[in-house]
N, C-alpha and C positions, 0 to 999 in steps of 0.2 A: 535468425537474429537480424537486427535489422541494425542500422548507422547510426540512428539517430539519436543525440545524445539522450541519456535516461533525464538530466534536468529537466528537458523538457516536456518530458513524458507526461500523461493525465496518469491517474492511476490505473484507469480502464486500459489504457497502451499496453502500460510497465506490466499489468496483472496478465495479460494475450500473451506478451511475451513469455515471462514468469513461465506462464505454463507449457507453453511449446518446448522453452527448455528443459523443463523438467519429464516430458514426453520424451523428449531427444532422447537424455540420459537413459530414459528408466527401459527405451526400447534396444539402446548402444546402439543407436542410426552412424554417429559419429565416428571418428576416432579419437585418440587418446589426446591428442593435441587440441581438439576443435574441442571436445569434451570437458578440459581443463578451461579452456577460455569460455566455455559457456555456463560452466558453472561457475567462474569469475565473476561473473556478466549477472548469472541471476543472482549472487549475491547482492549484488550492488540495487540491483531491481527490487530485490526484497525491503531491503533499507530503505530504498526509494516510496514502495508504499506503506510500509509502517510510518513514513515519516508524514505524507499525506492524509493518513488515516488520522496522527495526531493531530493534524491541521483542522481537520475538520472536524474532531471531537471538542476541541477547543472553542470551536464557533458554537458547538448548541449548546442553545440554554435551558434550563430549566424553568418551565411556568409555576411559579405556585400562587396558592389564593391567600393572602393574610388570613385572618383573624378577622377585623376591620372590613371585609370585603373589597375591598384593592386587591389588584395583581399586581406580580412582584416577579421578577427573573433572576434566576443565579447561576454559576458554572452547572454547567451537567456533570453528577459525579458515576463514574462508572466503573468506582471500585466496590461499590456495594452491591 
């Protein structure tokens, strides 16, 4: 674990972390105490990159070609 606050974190950070923690846990490196705060810790990190994930599904768009042959952009939807 490292100090650094998660705000600041890129997703690539949050995600290194993420998984050491989850390594920690799943080998019981820790103890029950350090265990308890790390998995505190990766929740928070979790949230941290679903949230950036949002961010950046938000930024792309989608290319399409009219009709008329003009291009035209609109949200990306990536529930279909």
């Amino acid at each position: 674990m490292t100090d650094k606050p998660i705000k600041d974190m890129s997703f690539e950070e949050a995600m290194q972390e993420l998984e050491s923690i989850v390594h920690q846990l799943e080998t019981g490196e820790a103890g029950l105490e350090k265990s308890i705060k790390s998995y505190e810790r990766g929740i928070d990190l979790k949230k941290h990159c679903d949230s950036k994930l949002k961010q950046a599904s938000m930024k792309i768009e989608k290319v399409m070609m009219n009709q008329d042959g003009s291009v035209s952009t609109t949200d990306a939807n990536f529930d279909n």
